[in-house]
Backbone bond lengths (Angstrom), bond angles and torsions (degrees), N, CA, C in turn:
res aa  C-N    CA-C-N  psi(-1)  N-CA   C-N-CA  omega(-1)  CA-C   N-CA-C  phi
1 X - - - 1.474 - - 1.528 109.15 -
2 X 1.949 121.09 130.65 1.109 89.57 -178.05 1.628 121.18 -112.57
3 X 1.199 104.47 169.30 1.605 101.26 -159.34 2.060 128.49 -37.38
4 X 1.261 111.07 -23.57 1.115 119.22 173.87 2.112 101.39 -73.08
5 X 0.896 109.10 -14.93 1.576 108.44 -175.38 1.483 97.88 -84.30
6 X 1.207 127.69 -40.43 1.066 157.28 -125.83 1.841 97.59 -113.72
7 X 0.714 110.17 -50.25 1.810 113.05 151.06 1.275 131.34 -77.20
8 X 1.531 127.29 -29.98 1.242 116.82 169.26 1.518 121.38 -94.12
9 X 1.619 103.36 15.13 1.406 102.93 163.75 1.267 119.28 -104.75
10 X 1.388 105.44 -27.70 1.743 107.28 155.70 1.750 126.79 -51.62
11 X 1.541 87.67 -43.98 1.991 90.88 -175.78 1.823 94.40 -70.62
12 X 1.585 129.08 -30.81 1.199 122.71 -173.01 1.313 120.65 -71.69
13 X 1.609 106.73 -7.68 1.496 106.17 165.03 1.278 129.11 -77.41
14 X 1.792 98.18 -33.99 1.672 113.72 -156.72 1.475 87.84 -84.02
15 X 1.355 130.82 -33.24 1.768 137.11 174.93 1.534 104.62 -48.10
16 X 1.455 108.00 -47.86 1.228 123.98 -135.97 2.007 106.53 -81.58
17 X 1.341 99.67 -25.15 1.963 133.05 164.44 0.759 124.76 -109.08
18 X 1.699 121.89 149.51 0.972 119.00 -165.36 2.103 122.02 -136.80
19 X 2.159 82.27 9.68 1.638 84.47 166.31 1.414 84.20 -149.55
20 X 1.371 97.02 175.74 1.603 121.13 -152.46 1.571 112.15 -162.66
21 X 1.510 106.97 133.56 1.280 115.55 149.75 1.948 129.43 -54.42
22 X 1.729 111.58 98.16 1.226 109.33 165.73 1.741 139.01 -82.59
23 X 0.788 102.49 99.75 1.843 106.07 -156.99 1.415 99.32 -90.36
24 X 1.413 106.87 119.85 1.463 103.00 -164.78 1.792 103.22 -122.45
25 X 1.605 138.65 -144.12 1.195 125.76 176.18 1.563 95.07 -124.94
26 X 0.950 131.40 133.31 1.636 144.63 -159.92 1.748 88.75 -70.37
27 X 1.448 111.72 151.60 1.704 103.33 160.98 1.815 101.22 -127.68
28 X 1.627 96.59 -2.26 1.512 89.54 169.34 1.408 125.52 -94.99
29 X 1.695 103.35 -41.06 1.399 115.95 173.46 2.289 111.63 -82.58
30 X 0.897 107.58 65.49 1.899 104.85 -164.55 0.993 98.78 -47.51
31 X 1.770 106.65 132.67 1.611 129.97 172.36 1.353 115.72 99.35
32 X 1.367 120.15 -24.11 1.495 128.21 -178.68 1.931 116.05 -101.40
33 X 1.273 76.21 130.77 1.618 83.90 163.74 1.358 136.31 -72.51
34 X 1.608 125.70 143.12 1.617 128.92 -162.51 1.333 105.54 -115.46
35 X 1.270 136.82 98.34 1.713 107.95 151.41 1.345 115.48 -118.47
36 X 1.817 90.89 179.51 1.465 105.27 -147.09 1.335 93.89 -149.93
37 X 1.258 124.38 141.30 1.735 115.29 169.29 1.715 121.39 -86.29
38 X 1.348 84.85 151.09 1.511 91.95 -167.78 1.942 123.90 -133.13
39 X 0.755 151.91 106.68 1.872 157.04 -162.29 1.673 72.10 -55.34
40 X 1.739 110.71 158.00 0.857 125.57 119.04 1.427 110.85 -174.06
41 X 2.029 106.85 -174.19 1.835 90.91 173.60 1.688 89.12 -146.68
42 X 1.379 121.35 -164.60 1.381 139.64 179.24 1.622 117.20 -76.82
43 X 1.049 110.88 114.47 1.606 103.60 163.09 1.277 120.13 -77.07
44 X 1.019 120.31 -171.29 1.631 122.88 -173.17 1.379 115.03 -59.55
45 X 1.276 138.89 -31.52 1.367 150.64 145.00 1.400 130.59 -36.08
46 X 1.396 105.40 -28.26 1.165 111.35 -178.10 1.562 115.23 91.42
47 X 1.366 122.45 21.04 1.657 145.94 -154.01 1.536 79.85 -124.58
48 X 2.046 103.45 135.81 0.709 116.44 168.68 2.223 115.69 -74.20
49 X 1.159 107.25 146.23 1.859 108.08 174.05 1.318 108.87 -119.38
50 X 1.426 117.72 123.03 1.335 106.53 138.02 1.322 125.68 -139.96
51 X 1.493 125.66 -163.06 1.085 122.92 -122.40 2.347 98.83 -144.93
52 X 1.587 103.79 74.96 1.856 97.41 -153.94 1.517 94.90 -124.78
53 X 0.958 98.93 135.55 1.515 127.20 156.00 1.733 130.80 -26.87
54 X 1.255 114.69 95.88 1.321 131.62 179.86 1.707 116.92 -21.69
55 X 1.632 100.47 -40.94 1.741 105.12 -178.68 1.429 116.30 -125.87
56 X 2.021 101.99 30.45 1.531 110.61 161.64 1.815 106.16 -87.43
57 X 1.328 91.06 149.91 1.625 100.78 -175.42 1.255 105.70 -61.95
58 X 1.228 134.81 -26.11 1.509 141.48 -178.22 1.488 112.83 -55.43
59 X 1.203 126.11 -33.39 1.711 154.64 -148.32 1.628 87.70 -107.73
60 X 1.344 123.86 -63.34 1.571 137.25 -161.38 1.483 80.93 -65.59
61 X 0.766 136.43 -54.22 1.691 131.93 -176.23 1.222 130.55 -63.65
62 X 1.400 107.90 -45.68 1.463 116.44 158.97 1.511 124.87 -67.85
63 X 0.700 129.09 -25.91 1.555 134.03 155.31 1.323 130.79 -70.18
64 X 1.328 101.32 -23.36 1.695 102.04 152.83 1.254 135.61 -77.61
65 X 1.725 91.39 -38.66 1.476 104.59 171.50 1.969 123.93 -147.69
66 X 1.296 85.44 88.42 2.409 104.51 -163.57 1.878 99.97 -14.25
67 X 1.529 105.48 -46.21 1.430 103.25 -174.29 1.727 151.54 -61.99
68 X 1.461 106.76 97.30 1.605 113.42 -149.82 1.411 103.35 -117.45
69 X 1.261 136.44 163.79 1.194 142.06 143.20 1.659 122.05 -112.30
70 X 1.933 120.28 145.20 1.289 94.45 -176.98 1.175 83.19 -119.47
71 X 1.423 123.53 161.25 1.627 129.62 167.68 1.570 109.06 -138.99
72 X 1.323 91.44 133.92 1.474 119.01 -154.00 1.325 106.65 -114.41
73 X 1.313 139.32 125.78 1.584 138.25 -158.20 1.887 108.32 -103.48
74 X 1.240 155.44 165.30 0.887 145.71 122.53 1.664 107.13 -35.33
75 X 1.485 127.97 139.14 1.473 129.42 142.41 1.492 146.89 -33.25
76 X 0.727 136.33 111.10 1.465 114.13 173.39 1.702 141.03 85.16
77 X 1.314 74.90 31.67 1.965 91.31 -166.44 1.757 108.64 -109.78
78 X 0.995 87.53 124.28 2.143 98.05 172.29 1.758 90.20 -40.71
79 X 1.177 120.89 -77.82 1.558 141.72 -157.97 1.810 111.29 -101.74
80 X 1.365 109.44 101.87 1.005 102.65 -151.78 1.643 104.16 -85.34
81 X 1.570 104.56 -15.94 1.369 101.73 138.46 1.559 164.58 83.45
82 X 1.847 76.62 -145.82 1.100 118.37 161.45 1.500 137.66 -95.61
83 X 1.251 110.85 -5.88 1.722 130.02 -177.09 1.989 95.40 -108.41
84 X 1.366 95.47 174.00 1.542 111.87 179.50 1.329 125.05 -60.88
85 X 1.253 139.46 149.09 1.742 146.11 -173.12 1.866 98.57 -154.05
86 X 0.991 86.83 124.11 1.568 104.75 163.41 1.751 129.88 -119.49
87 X 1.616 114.05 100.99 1.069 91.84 -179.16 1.788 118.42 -103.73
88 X 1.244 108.86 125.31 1.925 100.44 -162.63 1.530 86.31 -115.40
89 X 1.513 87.94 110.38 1.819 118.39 169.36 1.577 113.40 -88.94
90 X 1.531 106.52 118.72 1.626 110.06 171.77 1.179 125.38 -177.25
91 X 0.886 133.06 -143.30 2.152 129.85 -168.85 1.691 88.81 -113.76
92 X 1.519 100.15 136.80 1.380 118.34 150.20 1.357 124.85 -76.09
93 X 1.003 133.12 112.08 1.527 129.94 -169.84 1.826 106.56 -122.23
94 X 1.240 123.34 106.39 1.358 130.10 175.60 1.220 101.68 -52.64
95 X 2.064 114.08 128.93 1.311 124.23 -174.98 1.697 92.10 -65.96
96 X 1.633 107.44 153.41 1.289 117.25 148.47 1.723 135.02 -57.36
97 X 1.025 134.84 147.34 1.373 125.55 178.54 2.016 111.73 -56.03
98 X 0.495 74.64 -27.04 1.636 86.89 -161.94 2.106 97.88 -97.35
99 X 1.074 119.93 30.96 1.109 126.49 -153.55 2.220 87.06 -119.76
100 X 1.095 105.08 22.92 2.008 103.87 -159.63 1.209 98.47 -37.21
101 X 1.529 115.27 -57.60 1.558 104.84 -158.60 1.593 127.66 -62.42
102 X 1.427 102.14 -8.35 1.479 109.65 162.69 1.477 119.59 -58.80
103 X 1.838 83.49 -57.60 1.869 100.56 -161.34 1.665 102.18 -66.34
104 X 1.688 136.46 -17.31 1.017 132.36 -128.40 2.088 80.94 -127.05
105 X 1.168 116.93 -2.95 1.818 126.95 -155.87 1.987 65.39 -97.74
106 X 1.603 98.12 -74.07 1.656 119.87 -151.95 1.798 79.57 -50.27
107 X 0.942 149.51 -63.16 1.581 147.51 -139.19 1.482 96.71 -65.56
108 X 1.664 135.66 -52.73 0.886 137.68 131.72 1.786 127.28 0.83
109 X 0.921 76.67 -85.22 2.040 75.19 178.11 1.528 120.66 -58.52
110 X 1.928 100.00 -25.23 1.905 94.52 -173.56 1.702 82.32 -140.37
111 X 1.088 116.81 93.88 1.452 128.06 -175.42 2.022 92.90 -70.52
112 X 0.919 116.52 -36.56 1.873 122.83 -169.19 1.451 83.42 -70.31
113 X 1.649 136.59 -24.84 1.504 106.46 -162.45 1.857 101.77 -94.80
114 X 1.318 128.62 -5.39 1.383 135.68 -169.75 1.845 104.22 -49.51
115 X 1.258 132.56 -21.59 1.080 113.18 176.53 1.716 115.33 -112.77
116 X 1.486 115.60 22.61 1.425 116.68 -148.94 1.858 94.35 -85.77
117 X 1.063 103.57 -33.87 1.840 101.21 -168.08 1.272 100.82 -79.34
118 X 1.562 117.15 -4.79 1.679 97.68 -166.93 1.657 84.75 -109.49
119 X 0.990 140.36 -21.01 1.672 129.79 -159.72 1.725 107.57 -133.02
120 X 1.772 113.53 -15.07 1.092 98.99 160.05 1.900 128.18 -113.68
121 X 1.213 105.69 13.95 1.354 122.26 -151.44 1.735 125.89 61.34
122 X 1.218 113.28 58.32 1.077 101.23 172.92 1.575 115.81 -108.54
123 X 1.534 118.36 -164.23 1.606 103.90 -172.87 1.451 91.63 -159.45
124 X 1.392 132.58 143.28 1.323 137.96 169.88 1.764 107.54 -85.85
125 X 1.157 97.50 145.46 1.822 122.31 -178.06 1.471 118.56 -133.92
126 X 0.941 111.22 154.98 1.567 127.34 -162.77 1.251 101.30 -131.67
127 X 1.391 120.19 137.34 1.730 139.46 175.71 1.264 106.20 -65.55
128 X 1.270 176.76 -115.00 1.624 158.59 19.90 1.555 96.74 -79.88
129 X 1.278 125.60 107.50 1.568 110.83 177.75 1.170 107.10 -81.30
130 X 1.584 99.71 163.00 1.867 132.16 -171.08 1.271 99.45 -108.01
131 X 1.044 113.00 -62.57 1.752 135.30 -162.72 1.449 109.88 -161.46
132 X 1.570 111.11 163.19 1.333 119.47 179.97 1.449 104.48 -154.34
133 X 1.595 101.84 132.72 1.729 118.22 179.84 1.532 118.00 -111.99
134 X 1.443 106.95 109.31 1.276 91.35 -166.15 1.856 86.45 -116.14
135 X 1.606 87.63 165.35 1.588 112.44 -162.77 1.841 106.82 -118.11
136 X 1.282 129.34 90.52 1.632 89.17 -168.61 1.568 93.33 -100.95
137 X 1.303 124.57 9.98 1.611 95.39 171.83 1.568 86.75 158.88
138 X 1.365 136.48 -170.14 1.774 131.58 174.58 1.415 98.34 -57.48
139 X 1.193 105.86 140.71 1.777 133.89 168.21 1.371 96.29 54.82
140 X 1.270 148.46 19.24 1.302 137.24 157.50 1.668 118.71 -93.98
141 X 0.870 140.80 56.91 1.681 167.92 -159.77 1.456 110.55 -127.15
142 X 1.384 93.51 117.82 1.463 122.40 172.32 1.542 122.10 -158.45
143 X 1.793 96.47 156.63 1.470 89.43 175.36 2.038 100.89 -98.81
144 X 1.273 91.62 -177.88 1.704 95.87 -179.75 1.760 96.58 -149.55
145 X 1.537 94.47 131.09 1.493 76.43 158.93 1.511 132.72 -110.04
146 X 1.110 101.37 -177.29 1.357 119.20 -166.90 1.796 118.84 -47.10
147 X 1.339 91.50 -35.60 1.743 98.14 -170.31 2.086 107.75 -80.20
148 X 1.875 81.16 -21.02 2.117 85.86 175.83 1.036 99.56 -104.89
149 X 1.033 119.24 1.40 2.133 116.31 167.39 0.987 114.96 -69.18
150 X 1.736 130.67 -64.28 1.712 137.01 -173.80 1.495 101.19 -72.10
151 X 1.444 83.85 139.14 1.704 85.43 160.82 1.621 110.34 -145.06
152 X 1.116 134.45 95.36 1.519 129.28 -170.30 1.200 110.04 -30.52
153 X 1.371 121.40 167.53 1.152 144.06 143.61 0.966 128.56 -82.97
154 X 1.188 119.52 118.49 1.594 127.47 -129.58 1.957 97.02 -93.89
155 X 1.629 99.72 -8.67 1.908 104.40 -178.38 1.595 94.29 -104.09
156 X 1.233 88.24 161.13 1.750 125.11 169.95 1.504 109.89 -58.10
157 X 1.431 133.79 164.85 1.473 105.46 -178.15 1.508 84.50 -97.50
158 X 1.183 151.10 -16.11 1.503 161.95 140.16 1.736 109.34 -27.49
159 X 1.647 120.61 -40.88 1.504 101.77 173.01 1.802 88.22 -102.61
160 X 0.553 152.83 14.91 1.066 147.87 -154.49 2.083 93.73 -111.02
161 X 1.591 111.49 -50.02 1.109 137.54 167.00 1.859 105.04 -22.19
162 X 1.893 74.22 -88.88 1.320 97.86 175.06 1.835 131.87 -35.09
163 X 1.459 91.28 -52.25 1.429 92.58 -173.62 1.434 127.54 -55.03
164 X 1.869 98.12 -25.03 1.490 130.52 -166.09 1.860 99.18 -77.30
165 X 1.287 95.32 -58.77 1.678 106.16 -162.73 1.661 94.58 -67.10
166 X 1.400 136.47 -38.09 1.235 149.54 -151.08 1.887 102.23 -80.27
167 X 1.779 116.85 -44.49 1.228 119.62 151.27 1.357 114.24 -62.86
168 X 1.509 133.65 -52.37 1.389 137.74 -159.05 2.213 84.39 -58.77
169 X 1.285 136.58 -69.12 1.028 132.17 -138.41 1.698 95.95 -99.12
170 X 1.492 121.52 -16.91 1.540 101.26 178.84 1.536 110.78 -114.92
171 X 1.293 116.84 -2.46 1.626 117.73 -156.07 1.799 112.87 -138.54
172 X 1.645 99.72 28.31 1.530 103.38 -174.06 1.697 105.38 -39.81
173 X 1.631 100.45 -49.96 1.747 93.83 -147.36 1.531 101.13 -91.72
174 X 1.717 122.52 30.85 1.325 127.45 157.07 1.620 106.40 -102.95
175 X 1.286 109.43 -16.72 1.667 123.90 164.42 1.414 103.32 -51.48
176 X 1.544 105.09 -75.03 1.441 118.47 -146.26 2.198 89.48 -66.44
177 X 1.541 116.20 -21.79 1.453 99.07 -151.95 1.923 89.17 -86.96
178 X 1.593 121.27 -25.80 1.470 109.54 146.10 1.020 115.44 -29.17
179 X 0.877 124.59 -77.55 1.837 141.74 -157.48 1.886 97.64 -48.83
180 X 1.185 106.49 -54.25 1.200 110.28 169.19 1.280 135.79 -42.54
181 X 1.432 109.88 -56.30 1.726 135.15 178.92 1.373 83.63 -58.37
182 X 1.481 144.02 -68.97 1.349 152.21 -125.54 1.240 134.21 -130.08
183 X 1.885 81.56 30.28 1.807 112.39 177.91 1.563 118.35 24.13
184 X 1.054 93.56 57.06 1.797 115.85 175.26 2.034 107.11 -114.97
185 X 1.803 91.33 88.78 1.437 107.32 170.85 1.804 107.31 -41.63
186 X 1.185 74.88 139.27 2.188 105.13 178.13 1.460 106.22 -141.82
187 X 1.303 95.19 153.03 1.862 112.61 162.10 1.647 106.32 -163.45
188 X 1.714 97.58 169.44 1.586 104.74 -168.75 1.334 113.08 -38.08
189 X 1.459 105.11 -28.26 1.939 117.40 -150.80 1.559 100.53 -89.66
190 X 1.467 107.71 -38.01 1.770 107.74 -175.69 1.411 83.90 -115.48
191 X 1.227 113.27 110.37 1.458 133.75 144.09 1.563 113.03 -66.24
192 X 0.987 109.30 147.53 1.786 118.01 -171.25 1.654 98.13 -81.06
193 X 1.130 127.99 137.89 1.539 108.12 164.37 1.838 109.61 -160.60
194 X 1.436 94.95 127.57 1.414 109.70 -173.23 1.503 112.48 -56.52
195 X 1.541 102.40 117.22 2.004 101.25 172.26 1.529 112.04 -126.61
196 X 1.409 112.18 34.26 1.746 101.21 156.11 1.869 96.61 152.91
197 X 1.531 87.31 123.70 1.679 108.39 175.43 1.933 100.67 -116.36
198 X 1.565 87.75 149.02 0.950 88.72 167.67 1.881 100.53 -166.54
199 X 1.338 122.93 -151.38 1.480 91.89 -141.69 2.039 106.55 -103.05
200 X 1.412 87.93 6.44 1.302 95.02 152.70 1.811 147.92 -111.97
201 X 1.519 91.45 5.27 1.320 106.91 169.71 1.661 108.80 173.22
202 X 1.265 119.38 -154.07 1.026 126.19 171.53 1.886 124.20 -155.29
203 X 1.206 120.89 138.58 1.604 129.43 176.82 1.527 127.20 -89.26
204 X 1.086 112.08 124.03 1.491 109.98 161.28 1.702 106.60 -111.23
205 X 1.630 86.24 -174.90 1.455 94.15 179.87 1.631 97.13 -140.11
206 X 1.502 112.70 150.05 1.097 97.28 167.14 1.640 101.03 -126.40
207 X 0.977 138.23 155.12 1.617 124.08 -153.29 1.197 116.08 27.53
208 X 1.965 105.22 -111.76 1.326 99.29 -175.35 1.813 114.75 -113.04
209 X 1.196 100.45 10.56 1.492 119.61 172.34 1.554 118.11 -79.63
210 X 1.204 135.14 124.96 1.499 145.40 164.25 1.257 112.35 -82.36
211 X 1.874 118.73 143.10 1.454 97.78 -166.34 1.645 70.13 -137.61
212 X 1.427 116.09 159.46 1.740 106.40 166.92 1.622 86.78 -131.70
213 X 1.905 94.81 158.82 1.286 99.18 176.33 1.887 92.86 -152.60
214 X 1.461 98.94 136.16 1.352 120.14 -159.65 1.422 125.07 -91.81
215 X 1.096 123.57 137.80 1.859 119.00 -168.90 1.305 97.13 -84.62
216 X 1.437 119.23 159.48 1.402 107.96 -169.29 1.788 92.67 -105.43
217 X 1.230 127.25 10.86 1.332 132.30 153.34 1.601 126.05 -107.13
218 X 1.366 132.99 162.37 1.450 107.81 151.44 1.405 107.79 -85.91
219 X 1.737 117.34 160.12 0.846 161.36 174.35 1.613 132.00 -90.77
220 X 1.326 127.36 106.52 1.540 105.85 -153.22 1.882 99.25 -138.42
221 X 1.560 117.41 0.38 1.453 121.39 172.90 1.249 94.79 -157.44
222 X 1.916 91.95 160.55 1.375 99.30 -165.50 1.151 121.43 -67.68
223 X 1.503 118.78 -36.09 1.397 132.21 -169.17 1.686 88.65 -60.92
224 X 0.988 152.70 -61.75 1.393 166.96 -148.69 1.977 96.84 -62.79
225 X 1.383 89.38 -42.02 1.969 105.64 -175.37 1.536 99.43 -56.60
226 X 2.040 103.08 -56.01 1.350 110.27 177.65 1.557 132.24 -51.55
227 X 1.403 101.46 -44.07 1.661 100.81 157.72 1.504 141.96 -57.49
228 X 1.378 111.32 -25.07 1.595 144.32 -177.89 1.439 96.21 -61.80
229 X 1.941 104.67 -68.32 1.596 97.71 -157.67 1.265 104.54 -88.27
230 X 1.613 127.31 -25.22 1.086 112.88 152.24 1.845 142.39 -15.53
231 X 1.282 103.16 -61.88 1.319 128.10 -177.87 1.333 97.00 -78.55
232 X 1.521 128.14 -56.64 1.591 113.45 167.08 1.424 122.78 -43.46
233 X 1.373 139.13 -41.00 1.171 143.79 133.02 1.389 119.01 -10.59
234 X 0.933 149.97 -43.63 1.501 153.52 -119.45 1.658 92.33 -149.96
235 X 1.035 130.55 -18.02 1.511 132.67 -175.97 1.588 116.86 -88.80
């Protein structure tokens, strides 16, 4: 397999979920490692975000010491195995205030968390990766680095907006016929609804679950986006 395959099946995992084991350095237990689960998704960088609590032990740890790993499982497997594991090792770095299009991507994916930093103390964080270990199953193990790991998103979080709200309000029942192709359960009550494209696929949510589903090209303008789901439509 060669190495470019070999990275975009790692980033297609970490795309592909949307919570994760955060393993941080204990400051109560010294020398031992803590994890804890955590929501999150990609900012425009391609850096994992999330979104934790000022007086969770996870936070008390990271502030003592930036260095975390999160590991992220494939879904749905008898044997866990035998399916994909990603572990992406790197510095926690607290988002800036002025950082919206992060906080406003993540608000998107967990619409219930939009008031948590202002009324429960929480604070948004950013991954900076070191390295990345990806697992795709026996003898498929490798490391990746960091600089062939990220890959921006090649939209604005403004077309990126648009493209989202523009399916969400004109193109439900090309939503729901995804959902269909890509055995992604629906009902009257959880409407399917798109919360973030970018140039290798795209996410919905249906309640409180994120499902991603992948272009079998990359994607790098919008008009190009429009032809994609178009034709997914039509399939």
């Amino acid at each position: 397999m060669n190495q470019n395959k070999k990275v975009k099946q790692a980033r297609k995992l970490l795309l592909s979920e949307y919570q994760a084991i955060l393993c941080t350095h204990s400051v109560d237990v010294d020398g031992y490692p803590f994890g804890s689960v955590v929501p999150y998704c990609l900012n425009k960088d391609g850096e994992p975000i999330m979104l934790i609590s000022s007086i969770a032990q996870h936070t008390k740890n990271i502030l003592s010491d930036h260095k975390v790993s999160l590991i992220a499982t494939e879904g749905g497997a008898d044997d866990l195995q035998t399916v994909g594991r990603i572990t992406y090792i790197g510095n926690a770095q607290k988002l800036n205030d002025d950082d919206i299009d992060s906080m406003e991507r993540y608000y998107s994916y967990f619409p219930q968390s939009r008031d948590f930093h202002k009324t429960h103390d929480f604070d948004f964080y950013r991954l900076e990766p070191v390295r990345i270990r990806y697992i795709g199953g026996f003898g498929k193990i490798y490391w990746v680095e960091k600089d062939e790991f990220l890959l921006a998103n090649p939209f604005s979080f403004e077309e990126e907006k648009r493209m989202v709200e523009h399916m969400n309000a004109d193109h439900l029942e090309a939503i729901k016929h995804y959902c269909e192709t890509y055995e992604i359960s629906h009902t009257t009550d959880d409407i399917p609804v798109m919360v973030g494209i970018d140039s290798e696929g795209f996410n919905l949510r249906v309640g409180a679950r994120i499902h991603r589903i992948d272009f079998n090209d990359v994607v790098t303008t919008a008009g190009d986006i429009r032809k994609v789901l178009v034709e997914m439509a039509k399939t």
